[in-house]
PDB file of the backbone (N, CA, C, O) and the ligand in Angstrom, with CONECT records:
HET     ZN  A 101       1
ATOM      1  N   UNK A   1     102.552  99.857 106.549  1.00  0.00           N
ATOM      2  CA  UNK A   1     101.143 100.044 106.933  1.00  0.00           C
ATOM      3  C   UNK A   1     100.886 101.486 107.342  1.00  0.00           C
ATOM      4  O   UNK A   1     101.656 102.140 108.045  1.00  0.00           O
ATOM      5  N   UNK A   2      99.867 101.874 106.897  1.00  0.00           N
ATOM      6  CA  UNK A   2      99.447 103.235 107.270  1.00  0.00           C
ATOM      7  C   UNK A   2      98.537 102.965 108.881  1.00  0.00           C
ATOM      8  O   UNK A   2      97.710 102.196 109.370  1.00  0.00           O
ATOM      9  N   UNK A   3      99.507 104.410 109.310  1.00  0.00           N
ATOM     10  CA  UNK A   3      97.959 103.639 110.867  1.00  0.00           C
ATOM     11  C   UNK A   3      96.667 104.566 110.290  1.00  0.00           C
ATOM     12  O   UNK A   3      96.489 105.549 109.572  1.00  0.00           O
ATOM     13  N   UNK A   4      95.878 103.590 111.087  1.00  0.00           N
ATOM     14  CA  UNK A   4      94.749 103.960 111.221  1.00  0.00           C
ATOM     15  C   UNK A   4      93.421 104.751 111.310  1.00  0.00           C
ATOM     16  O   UNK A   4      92.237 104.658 110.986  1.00  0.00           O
ATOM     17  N   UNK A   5      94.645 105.924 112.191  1.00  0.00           N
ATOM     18  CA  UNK A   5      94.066 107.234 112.759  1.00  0.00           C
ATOM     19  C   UNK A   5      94.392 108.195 111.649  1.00  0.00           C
ATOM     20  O   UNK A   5      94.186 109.391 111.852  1.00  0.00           O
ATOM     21  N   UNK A   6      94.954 107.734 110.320  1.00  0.00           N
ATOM     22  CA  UNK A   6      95.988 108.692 109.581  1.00  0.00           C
ATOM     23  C   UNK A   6      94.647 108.158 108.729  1.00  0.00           C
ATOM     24  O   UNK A   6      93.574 108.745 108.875  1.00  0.00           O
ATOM     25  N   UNK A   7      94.754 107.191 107.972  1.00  0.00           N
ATOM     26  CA  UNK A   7      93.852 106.530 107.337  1.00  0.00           C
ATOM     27  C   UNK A   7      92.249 107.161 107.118  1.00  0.00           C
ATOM     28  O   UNK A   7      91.669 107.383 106.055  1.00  0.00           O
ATOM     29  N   UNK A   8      91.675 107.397 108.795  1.00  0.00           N
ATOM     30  CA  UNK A   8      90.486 107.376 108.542  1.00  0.00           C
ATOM     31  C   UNK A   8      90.301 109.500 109.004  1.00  0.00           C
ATOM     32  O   UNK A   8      89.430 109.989 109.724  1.00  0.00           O
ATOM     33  N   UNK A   9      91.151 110.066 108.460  1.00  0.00           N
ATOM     34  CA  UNK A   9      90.840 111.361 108.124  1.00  0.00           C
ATOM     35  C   UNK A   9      91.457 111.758 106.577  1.00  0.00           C
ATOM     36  O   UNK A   9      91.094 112.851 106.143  1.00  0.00           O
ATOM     37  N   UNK A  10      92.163 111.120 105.911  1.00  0.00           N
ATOM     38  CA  UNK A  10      92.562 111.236 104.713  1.00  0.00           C
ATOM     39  C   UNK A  10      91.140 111.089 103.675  1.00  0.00           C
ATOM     40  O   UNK A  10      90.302 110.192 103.776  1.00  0.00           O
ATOM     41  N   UNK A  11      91.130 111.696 103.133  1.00  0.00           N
ATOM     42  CA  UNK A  11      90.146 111.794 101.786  1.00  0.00           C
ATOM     43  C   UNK A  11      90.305 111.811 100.006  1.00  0.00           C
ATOM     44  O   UNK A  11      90.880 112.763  99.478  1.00  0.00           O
ATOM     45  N   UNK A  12      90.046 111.290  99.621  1.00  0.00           N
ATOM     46  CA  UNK A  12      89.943 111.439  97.992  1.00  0.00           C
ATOM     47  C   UNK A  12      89.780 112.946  97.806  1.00  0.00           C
ATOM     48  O   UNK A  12      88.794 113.554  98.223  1.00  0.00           O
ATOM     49  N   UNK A  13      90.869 113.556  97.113  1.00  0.00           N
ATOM     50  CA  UNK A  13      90.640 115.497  97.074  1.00  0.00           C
ATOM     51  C   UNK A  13      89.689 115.626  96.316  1.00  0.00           C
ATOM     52  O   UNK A  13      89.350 116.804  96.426  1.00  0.00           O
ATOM     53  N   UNK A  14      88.663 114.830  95.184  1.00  0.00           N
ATOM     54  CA  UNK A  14      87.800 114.838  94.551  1.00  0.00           C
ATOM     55  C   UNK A  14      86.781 114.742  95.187  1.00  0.00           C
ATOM     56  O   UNK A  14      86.160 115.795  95.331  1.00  0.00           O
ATOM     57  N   UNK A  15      86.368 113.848  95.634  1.00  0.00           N
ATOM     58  CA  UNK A  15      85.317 113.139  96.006  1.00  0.00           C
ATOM     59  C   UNK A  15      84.972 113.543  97.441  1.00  0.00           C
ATOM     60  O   UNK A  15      83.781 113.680  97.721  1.00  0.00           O
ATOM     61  N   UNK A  16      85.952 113.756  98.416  1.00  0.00           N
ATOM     62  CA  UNK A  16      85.945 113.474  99.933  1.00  0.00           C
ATOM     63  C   UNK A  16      85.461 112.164 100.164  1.00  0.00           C
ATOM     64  O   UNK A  16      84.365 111.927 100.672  1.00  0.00           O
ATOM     65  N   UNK A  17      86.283 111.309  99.790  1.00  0.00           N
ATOM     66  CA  UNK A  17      85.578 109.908 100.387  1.00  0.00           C
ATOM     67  C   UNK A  17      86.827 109.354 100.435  1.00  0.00           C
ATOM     68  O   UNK A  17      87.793 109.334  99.672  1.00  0.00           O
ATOM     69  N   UNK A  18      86.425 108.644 102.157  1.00  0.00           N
ATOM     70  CA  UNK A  18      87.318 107.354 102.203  1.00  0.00           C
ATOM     71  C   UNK A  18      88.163 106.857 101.505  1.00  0.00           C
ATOM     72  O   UNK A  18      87.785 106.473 100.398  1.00  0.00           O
ATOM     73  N   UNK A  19      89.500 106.686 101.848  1.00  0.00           N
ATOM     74  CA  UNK A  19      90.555 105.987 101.271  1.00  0.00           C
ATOM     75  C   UNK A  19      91.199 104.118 102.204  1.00  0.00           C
ATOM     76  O   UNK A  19      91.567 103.826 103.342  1.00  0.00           O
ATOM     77  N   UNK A  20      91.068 103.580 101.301  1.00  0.00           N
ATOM     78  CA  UNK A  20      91.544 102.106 101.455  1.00  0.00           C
ATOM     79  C   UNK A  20      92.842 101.945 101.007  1.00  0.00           C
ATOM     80  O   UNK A  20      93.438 102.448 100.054  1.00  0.00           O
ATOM     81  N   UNK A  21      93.254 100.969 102.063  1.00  0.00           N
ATOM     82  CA  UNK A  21      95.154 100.869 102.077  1.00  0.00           C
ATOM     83  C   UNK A  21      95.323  99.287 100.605  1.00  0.00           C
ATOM     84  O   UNK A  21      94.848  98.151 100.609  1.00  0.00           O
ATOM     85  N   UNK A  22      96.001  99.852  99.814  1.00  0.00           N
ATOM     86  CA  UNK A  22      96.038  98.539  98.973  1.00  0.00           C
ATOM     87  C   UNK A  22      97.619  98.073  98.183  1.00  0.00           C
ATOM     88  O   UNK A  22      97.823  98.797  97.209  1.00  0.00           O
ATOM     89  N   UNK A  23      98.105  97.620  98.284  1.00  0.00           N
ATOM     90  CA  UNK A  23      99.615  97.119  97.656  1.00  0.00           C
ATOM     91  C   UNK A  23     100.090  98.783  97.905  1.00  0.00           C
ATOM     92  O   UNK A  23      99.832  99.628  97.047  1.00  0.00           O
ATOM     93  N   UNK A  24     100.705  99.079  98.998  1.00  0.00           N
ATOM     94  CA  UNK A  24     101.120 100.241  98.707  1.00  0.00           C
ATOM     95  C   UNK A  24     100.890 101.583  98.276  1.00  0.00           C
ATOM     96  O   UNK A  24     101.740 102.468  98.180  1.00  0.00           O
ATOM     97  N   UNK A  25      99.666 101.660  98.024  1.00  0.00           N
ATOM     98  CA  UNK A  25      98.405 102.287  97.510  1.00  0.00           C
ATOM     99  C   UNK A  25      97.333 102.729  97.916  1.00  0.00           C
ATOM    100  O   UNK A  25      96.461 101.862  97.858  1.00  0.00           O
ATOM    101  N   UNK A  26      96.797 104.189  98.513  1.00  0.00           N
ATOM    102  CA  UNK A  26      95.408 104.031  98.983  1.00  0.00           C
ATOM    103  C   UNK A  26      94.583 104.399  97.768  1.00  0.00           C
ATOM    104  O   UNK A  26      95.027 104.971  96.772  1.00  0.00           O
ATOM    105  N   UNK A  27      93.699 104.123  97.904  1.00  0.00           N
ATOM    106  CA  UNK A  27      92.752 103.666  96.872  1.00  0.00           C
ATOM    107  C   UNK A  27      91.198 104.169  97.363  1.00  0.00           C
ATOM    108  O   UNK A  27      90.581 103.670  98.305  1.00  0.00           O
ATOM    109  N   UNK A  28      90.732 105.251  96.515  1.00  0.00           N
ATOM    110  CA  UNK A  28      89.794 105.941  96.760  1.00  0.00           C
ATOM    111  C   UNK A  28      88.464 104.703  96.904  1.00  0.00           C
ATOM    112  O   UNK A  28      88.644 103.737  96.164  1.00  0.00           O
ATOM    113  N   UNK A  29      87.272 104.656  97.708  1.00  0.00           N
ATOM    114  CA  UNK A  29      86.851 103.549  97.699  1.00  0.00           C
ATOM    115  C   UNK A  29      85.724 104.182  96.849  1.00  0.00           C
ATOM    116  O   UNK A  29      84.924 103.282  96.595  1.00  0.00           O
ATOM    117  N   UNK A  30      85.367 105.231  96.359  1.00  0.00           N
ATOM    118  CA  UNK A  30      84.097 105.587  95.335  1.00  0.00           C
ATOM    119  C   UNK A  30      84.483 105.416  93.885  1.00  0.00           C
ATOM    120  O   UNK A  30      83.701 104.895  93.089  1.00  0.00           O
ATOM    121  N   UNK A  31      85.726 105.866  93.519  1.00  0.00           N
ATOM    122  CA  UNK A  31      86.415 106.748  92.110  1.00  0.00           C
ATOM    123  C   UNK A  31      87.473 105.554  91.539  1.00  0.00           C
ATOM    124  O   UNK A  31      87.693 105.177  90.388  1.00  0.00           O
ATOM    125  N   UNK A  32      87.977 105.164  92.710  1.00  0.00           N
ATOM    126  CA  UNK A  32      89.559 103.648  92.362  1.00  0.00           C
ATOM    127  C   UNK A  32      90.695 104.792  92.651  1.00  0.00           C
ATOM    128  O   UNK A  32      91.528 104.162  93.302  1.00  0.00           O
ATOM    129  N   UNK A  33      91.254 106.340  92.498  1.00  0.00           N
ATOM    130  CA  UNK A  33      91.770 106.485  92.205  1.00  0.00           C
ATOM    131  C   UNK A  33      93.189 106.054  93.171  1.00  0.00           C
ATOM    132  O   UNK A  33      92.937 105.565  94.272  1.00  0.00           O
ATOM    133  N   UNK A  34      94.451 106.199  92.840  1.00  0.00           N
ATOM    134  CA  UNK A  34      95.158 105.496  93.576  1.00  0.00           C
ATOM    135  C   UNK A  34      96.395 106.290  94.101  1.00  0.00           C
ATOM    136  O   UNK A  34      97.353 106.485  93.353  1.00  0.00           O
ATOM    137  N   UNK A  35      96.379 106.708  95.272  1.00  0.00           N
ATOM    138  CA  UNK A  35      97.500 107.609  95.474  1.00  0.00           C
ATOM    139  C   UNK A  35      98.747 106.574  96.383  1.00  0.00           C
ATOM    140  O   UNK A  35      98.573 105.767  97.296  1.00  0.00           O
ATOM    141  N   UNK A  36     100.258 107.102  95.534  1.00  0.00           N
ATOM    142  CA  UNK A  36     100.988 106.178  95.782  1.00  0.00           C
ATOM    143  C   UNK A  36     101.407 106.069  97.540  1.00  0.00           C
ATOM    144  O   UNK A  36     100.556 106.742  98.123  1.00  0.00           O
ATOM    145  N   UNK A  37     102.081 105.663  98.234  1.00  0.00           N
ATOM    146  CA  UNK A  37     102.379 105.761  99.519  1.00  0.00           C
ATOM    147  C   UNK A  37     104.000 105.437  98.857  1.00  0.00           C
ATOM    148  O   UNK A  37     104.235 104.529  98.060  1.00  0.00           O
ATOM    149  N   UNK A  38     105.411 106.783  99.608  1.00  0.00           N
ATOM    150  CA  UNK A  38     106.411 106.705  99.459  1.00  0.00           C
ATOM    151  C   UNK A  38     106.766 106.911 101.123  1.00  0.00           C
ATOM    152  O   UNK A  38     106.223 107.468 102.077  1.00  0.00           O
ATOM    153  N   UNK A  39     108.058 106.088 100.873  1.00  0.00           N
ATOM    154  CA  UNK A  39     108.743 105.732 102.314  1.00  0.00           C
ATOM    155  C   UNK A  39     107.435 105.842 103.530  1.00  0.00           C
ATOM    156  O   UNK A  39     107.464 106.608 104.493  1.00  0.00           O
ATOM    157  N   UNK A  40     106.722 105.226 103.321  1.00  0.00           N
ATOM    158  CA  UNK A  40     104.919 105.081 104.347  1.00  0.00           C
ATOM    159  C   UNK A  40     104.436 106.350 104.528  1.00  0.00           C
ATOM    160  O   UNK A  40     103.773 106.665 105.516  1.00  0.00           O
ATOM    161  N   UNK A  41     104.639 106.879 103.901  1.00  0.00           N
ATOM    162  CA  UNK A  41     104.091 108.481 104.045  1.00  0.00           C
ATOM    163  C   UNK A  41     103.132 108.526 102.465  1.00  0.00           C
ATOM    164  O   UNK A  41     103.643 108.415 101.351  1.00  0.00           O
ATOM    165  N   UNK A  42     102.193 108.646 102.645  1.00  0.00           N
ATOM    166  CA  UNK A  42     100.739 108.885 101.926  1.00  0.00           C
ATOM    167  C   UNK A  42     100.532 110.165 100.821  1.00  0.00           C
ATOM    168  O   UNK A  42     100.024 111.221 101.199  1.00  0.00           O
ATOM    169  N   UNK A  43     101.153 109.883  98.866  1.00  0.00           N
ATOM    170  CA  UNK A  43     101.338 111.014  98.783  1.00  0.00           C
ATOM    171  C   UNK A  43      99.755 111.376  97.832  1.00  0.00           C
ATOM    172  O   UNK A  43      99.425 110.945  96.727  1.00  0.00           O
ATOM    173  N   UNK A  44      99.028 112.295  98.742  1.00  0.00           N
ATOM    174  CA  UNK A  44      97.530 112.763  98.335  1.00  0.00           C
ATOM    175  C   UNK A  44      97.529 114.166  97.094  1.00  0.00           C
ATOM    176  O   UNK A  44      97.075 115.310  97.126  1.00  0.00           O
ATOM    177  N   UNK A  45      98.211 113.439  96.168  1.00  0.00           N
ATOM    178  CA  UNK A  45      97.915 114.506  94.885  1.00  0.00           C
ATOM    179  C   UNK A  45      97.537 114.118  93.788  1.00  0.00           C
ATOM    180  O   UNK A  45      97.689 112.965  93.384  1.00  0.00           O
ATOM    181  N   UNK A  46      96.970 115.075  93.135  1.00  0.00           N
ATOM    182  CA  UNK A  46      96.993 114.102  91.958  1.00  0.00           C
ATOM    183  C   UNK A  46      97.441 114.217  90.918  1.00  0.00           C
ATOM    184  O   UNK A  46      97.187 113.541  89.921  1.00  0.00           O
ATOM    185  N   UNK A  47      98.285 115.236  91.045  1.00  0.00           N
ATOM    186  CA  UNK A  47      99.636 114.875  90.117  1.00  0.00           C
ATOM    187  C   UNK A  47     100.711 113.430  90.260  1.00  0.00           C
ATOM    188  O   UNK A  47     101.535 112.891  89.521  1.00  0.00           O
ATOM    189  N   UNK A  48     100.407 113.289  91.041  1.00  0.00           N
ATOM    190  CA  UNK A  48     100.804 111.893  91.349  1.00  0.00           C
ATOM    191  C   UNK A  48      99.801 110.732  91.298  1.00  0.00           C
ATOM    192  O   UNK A  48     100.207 109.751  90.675  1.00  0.00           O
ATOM    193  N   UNK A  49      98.509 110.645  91.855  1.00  0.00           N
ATOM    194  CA  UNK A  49      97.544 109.876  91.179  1.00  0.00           C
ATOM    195  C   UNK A  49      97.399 108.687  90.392  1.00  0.00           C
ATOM    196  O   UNK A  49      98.360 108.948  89.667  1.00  0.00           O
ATOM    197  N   UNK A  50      97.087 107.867  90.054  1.00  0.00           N
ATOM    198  CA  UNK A  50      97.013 106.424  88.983  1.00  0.00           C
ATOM    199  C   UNK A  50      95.547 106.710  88.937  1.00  0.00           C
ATOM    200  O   UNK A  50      94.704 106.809  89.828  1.00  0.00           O
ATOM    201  N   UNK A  51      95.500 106.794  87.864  1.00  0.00           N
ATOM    202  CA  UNK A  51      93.907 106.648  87.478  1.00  0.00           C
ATOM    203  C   UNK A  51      93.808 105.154  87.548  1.00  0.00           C
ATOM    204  O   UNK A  51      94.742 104.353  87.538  1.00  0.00           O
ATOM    205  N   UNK A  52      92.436 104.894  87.625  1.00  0.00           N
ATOM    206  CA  UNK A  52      91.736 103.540  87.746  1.00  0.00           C
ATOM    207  C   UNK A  52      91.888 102.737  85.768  1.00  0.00           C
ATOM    208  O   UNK A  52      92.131 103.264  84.683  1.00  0.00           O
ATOM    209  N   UNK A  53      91.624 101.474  86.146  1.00  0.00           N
ATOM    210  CA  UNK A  53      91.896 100.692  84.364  1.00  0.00           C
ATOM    211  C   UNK A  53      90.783 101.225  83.627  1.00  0.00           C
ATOM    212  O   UNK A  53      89.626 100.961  83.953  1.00  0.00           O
ATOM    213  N   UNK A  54      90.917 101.570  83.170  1.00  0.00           N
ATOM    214  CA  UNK A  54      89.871 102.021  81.307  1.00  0.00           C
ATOM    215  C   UNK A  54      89.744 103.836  81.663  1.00  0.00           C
ATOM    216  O   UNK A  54      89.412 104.648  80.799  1.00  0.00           O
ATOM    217  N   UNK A  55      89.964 104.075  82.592  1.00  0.00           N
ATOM    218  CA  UNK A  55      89.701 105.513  82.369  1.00  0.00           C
ATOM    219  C   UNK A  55      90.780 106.178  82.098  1.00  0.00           C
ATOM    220  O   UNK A  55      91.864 105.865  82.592  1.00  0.00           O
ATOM    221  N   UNK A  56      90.599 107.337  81.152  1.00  0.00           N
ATOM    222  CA  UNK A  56      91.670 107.459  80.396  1.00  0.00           C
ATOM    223  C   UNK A  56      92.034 109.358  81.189  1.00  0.00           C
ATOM    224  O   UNK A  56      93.142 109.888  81.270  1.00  0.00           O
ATOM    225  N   UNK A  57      91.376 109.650  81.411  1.00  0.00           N
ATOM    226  CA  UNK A  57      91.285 111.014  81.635  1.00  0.00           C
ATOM    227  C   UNK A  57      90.604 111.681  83.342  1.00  0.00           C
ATOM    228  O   UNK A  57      89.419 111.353  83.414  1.00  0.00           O
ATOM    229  N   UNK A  58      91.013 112.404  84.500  1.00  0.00           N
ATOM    230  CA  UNK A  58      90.837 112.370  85.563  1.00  0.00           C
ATOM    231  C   UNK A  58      89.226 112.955  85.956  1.00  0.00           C
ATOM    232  O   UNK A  58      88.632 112.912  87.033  1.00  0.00           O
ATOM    233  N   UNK A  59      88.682 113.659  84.272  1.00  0.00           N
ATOM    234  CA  UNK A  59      87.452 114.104  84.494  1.00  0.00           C
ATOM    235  C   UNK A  59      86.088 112.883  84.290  1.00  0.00           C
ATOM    236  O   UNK A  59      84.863 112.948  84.388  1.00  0.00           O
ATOM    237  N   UNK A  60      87.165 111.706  83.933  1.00  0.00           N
ATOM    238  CA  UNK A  60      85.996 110.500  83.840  1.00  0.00           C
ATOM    239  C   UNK A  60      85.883 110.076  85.074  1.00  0.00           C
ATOM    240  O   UNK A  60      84.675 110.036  85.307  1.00  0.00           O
ATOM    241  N   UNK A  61      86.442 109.756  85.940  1.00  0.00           N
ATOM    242  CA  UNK A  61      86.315 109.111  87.215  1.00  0.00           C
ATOM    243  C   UNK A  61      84.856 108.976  87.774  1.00  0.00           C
ATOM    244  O   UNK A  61      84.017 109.518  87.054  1.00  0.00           O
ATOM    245  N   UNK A  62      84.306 108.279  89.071  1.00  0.00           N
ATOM    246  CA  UNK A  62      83.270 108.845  89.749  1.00  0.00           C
ATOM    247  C   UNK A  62      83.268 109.778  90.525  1.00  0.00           C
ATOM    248  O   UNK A  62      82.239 110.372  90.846  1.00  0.00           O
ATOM    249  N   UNK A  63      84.519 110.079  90.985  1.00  0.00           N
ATOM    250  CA  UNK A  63      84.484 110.943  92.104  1.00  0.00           C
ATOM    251  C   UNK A  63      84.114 112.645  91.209  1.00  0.00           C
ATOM    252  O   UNK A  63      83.444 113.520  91.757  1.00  0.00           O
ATOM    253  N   UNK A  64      84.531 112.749  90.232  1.00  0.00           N
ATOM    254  CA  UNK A  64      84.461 113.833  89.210  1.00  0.00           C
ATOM    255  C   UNK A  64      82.988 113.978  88.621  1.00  0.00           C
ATOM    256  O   UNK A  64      82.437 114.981  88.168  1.00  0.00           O
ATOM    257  N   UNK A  65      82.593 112.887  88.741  1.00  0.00           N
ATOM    258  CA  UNK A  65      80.882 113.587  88.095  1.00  0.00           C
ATOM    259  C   UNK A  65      79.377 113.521  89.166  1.00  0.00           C
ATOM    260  O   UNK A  65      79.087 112.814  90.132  1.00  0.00           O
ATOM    261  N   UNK A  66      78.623 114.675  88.402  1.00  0.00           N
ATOM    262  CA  UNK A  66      78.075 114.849  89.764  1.00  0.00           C
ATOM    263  C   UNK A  66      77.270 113.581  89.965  1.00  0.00           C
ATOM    264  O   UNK A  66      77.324 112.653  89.158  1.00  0.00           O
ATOM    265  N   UNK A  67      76.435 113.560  91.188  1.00  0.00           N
ATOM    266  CA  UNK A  67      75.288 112.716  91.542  1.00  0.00           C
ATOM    267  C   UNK A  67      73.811 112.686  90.936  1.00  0.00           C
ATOM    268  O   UNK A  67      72.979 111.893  91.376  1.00  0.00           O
TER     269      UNK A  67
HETATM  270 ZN    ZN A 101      87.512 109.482  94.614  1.00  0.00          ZN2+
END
Protein backbone atom coordinates (compact mmCIF):
# COMPACT_ATOMS: atom_id res chain seq x y z
CA UNK A 1 0.00 0.00 0.00
CA UNK A 2 1.13 3.36 -0.79
CA UNK A 3 0.42 5.80 2.18
CA UNK A 4 -1.57 8.32 1.71
CA UNK A 5 0.33 11.42 2.27
CA UNK A 6 2.69 10.04 -0.64
CA UNK A 7 -0.37 9.36 -2.75
CA UNK A 8 -2.08 12.61 -2.57
CA UNK A 9 1.04 14.84 -3.80
CA UNK A 10 2.11 12.48 -6.60
CA UNK A 11 0.82 13.56 -10.05
CA UNK A 12 0.39 12.24 -13.61
CA UNK A 13 3.80 14.12 -15.24
CA UNK A 14 1.34 14.82 -18.13
CA UNK A 15 -1.60 15.88 -16.93
CA UNK A 16 -0.89 16.93 -13.14
CA UNK A 17 -3.71 15.00 -11.98
CA UNK A 18 -4.34 12.72 -9.29
CA UNK A 19 -3.09 9.31 -9.12
CA UNK A 20 -5.20 6.16 -7.84
CA UNK A 21 -3.59 3.08 -6.15
CA UNK A 22 -4.68 -0.05 -8.35
CA UNK A 23 -3.24 -3.85 -8.46
CA UNK A 24 0.06 -2.50 -7.84
CA UNK A 25 -0.35 0.31 -10.05
CA UNK A 26 -1.16 3.97 -9.74
CA UNK A 27 -3.28 4.87 -12.26
CA UNK A 28 -3.68 8.35 -13.55
CA UNK A 29 -7.44 9.10 -12.79
CA UNK A 30 -7.90 11.56 -16.12
CA UNK A 31 -5.48 9.70 -18.91
CA UNK A 32 -5.53 5.60 -17.25
CA UNK A 33 -1.96 5.89 -17.54
CA UNK A 34 -0.31 3.36 -15.25
CA UNK A 35 2.85 3.75 -13.40
CA UNK A 36 4.23 0.53 -11.99
CA UNK A 37 4.92 0.51 -8.04
CA UNK A 38 8.40 -1.66 -7.40
CA UNK A 39 9.33 -2.97 -3.94
CA UNK A 40 6.23 -0.12 -2.74
CA UNK A 41 8.11 2.57 -3.99
CA UNK A 42 6.06 4.45 -6.85
CA UNK A 43 7.99 4.42 -10.17
CA UNK A 44 6.61 8.02 -11.86
CA UNK A 45 8.10 7.79 -15.44
CA UNK A 46 7.15 7.21 -18.33
CA UNK A 47 9.53 5.32 -19.65
CA UNK A 48 8.19 2.96 -17.53
CA UNK A 49 4.48 3.82 -17.98
CA UNK A 50 1.60 1.22 -19.39
CA UNK A 51 -0.40 3.01 -21.57
CA UNK A 52 -4.14 2.55 -21.10
CA UNK A 53 -6.11 -0.51 -23.62
CA UNK A 54 -6.58 0.76 -27.27
CA UNK A 55 -4.17 3.50 -27.10
CA UNK A 56 -1.42 2.79 -28.97
CA UNK A 57 0.89 5.78 -28.69
CA UNK A 58 1.59 8.24 -25.39
CA UNK A 59 0.49 11.35 -27.56
CA UNK A 60 -3.12 9.78 -27.69
CA UNK A 61 -3.88 9.73 -24.11
CA UNK A 62 -6.16 12.46 -22.34
CA UNK A 63 -3.79 13.76 -20.31
CA UNK A 64 -1.74 14.73 -23.71
CA UNK A 65 -4.41 16.66 -25.53
CA UNK A 66 -5.43 19.95 -24.87
CA UNK A 67 -8.88 21.03 -23.34
ZN1 LIG B 1 -2.73 11.54 -16.91
Amino acid sequence: MIEQALLEILRCPIGKVKLKEENNFLVCTRCGLKFPIKDGIPVILLDEAVLPEGVKHISEIKCAKKQ
